[in-house]
N, C-alpha and C positions, 0 to 999 in steps of 0.2 A: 737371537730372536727379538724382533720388535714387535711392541706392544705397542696399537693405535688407539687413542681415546678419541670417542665417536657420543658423537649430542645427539640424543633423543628426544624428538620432540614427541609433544602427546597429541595425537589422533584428534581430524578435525571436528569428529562427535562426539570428545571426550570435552566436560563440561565441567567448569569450577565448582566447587561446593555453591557456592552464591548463585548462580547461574542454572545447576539444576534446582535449587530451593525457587529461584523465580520463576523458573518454567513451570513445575510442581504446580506452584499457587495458583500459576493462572490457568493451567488446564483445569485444577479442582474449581477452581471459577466459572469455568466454562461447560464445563457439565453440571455444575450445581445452580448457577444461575440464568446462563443462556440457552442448553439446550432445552429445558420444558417451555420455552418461550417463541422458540424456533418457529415452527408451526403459524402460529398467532402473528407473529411479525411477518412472516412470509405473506400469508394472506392480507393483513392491514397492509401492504406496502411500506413500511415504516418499523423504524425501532422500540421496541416498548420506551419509554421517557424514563420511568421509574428506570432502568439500567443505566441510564448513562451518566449518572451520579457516583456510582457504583465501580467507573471504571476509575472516576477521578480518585476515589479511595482508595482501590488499588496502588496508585502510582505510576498504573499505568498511561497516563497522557503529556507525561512529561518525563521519559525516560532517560533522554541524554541529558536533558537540564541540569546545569548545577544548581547543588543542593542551596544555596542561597536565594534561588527564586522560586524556590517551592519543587524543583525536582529533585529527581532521583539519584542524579549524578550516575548514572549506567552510560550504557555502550548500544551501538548499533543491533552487535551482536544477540543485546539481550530484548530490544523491539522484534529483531529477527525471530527470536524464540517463543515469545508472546503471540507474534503475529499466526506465528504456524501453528501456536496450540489453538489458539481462539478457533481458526478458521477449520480447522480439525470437525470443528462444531458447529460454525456459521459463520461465510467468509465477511457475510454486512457488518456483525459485530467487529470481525477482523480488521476488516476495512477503515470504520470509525479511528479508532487510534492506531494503527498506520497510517492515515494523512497525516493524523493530529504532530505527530512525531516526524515524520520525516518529509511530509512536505508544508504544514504548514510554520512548525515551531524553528525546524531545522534551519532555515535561513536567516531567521531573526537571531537565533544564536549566533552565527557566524558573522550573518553581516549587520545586524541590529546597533547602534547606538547606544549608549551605557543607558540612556532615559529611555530608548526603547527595548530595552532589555528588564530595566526598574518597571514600567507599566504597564505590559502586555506578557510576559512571560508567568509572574503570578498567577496571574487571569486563566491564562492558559493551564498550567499547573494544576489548577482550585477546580474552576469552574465554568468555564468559558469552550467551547468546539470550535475548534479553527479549519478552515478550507485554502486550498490553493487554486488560483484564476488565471490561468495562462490560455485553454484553450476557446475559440472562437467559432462562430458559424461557418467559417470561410478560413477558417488557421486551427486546422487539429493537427495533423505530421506538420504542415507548415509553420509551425510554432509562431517563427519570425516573420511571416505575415500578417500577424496582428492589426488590426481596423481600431482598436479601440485608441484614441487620443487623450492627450492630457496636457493641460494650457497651464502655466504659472500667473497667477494675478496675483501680486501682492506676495500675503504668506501664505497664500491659498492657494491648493493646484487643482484644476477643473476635472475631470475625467468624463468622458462621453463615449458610450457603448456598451457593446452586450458580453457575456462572457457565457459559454457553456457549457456542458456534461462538467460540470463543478458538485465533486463528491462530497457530503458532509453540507452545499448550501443550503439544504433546506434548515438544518442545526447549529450551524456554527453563528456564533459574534464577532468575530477576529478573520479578514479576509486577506491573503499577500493576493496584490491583484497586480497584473503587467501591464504598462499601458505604453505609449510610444508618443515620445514628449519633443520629439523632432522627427518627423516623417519624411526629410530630407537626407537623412543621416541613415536611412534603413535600421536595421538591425543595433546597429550603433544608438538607436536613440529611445530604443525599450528601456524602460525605471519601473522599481519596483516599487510598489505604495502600499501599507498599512493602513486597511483599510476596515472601519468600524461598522456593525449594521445599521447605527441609529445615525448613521450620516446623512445630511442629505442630498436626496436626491438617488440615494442608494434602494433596490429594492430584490428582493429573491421573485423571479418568474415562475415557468413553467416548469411542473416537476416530470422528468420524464418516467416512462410505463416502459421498463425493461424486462427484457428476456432473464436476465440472473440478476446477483447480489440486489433483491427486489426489495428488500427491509433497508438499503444502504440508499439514501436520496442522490439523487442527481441532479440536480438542476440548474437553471438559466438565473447570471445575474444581470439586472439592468442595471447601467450609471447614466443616471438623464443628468447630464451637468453635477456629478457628484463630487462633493466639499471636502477635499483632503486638505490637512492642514502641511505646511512646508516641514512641520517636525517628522510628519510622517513615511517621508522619501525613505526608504529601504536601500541602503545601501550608496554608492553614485551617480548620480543623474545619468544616465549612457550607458549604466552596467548592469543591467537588469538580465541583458541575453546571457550575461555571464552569469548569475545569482540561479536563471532559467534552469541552463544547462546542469547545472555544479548539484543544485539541488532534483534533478529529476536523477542524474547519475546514482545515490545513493536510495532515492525513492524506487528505485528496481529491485534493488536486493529485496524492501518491503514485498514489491509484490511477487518475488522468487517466494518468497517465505509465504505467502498468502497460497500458490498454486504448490506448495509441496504439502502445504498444510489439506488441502482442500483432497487432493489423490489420495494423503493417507486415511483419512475421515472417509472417502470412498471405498479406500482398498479393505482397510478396516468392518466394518459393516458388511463387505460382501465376503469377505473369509467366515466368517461367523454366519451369514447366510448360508453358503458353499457346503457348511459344517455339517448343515441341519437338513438342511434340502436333500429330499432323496426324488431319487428316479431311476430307474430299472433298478430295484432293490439294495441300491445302494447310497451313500451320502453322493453328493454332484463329486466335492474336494477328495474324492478317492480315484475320479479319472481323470489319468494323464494327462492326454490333452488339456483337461482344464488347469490342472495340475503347472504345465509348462506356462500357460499362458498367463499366470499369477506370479512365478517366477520372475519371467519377462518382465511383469508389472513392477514388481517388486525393486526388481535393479533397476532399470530407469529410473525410479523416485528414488533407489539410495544415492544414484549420480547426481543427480540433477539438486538432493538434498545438501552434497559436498559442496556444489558449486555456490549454491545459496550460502552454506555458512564460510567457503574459504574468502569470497568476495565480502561478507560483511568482517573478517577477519581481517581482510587486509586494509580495509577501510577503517577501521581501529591502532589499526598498526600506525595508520599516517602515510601507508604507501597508497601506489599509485592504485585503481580497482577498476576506472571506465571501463575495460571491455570486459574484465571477470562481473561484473554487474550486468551489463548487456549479455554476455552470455547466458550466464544466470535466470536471468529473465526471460528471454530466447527458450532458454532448455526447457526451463523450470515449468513453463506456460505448456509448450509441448507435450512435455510429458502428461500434464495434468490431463490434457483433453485424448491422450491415449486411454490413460488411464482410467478415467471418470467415461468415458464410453464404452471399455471394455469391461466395466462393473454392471451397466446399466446391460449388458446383454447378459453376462451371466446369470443375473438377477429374471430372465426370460421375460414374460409378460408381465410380473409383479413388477419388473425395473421400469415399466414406462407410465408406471401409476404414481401418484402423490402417498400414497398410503406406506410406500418404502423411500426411504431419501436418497437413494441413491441417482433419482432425476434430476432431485436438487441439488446435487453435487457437481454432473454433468451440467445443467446449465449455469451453475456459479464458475463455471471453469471457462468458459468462453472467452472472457471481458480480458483473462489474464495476457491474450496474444492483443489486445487490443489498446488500453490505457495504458501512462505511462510509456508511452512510444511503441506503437504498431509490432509486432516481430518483423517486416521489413524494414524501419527505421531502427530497430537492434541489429540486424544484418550490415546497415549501412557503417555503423558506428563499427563494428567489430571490423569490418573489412576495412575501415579508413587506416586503423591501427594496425590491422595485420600487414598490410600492403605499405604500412609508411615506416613497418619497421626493417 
């Protein structure tokens, strides 16, 4: 008789000790500080200020940083975990340190300079909101269409143009902005710039009046002739669509984490409504139909939750993630707007009022098929890879 020795790996929602104690924290954060706050920021269009100090304490704003620059030295994984609790609660808060992490810090890690890693990472770490600036009037799926230019004079590089729906502009100090520094060279000639707010020539526009994540800013950046200095190139002059791509690839998984957070903070609320509500003398969560169709709910966000965390998993690991990321996000987003609309009907006529949040959940869930690449610009990416392997 032969005996087979067989590896057990542990389950993709089984969590390190370190890893539930982070998530832990930040959910009790998130209920103890954000949620009585919800309300107030929803309505101001804006994040209370007093919080975002708060998050810097945490740790949360520099999670994969090493501990040398003032982070955390964590993992994608554990942004992932944060991000889904926070949003659980309020995805604007979510949102905030989600950019902060993985699209604006994430690059300067990777591709940053030892001096640009020494004076900006700190910053970021401590006390500083950073944004990422890639899309434009006329270049949102078209990424690489970009209008914005960038001239070298001396040690100075000029930057001229607009940049828009830029999450965290109205807060942040610290901007990665894309700009195309040979317009001859297409795609080939986008650079990435490090870019300060007291630059000049630098300025934050118009703040846009959206439909969800209403507390999270949006807004327009201007560069009238803005002053970057030659230290500041991110990366190599021509690699920028590279640095683009590489860093929006893992800014998915954030926002998987952001729409799995936002359907459970739905599902949640409306079980516990379900519970209490009665009609025809009974609780609602005692008839089948309703019954099935929570169920339903249910597993699509435990799928779409795997996919979220196998993809920031593998992206950890050092393996390969593009389309488990793009799926991810694809699904993740999907599901949520299933899901956050079929709470707002159970929830009956109370679901379409302000006075139960679960409207607020349904319109924070919209954005997620939209930023970060459209869900047909996730379709495109998956199918390049499925069809080229």
């Amino acid at each position: 008789m032969t005996t087979e020795l067989h590896t057990v790996h542990a389950p993709l929602t089984t969590l390190s000790d370190e890893e539930t104690m982070f998530r832990d924290a930040v959910a009790a954060f998130a209920d103890e500080a954000i949620r009585p706050r919800v309300k107030a920021m929803e309505a101001a269009g804006k994040l209370d200020p007093e919080l975002i100090p708060r998050f810097f304490e945490l740790g949360l704003m520099g999670i994969e940083v090493p501990e040398q620059y003032g982070g955390s030295g964590g993992t994608l994984m554990m942004v992932t975990l944060a991000v889904e609790a926070l949003s659980r609660v309020d995805a604007s808060a979510a949102i905030l340190m989600d950019v902060q992490n993985t699209l604006a810090i994430a690059p300067i890690v990777r591709y940053g300079s030892d001096a640009q890693k020494a004076k900006y990472l700190p910053q970021l770490t401590s006390k500083t909101v950073g944004a990422y600036a890639l899309s434009e009037p006329g270049a949102g799926s078209d990424a690489f269409g970009l209008a914005t230019r960038a001239e070298q004079r001396g040690d100075t590089w000029v930057l001229t143009g607009r940049k828009m729906w830029i999450t965290n502009g109205a807060e942040a100090g610290i901007y990665v902005v894309f700009a195309n520094a040979k317009p001859e060279a297409g795609y080939k000639g986008i650079t990435a710039f490090i870019v300060e707010r007291d630059f000049p020539g630098f300025s934050v526009g118009k703040k846009e009046d959206k439909l969800g994540i209403r507390a999270s800013s949006t807004t327009e950046l201007i560069l009238d002739q803005c002053e970057v200095p030659a230290a500041n190139v991110l990366g190599p002059v021509g690699q920028g669509y590279k640095i683009a791509i590489e860093t929006l690839n893992g800014g998915r998984i954030g926002i998987g984490a952001q729409m799995i957070g936002v359907a459970q903070g739905a599902l949640d609320t409306t079980v516990a409504y379900l519970r209490e509500r009665k009609q025809f003398g009974k609780a609602i969560a005692e008839f089948q139909g309703v019954q099935f169709q929570i169920a339903q709910a249910a597993t699509e966000l435990e799928a779409a939750r795997l996919m979220v965390y196998n993809a920031a998993r593998l992206h950890d690991a050092g393996q390969p993630y593009t389309r488990e990321a793009a799926m991810a996000k694809l699904f993740a987003s999907q599901v949520c707007e299933r899901v956050t609309s079929l709470c707002v009907e159970l929830h009956g006529g109370y679901g379409y009022t302000k006075d139960y949040p679960v409207e607020k959940f349904y319109r924070d869930a919209k954005i997620g098929t939209i930023y970060e690449g459209t869900s047909n610009m996730q379709l495109q990416t998956i199918a390049k890879l499925v069809l080229k392997a």
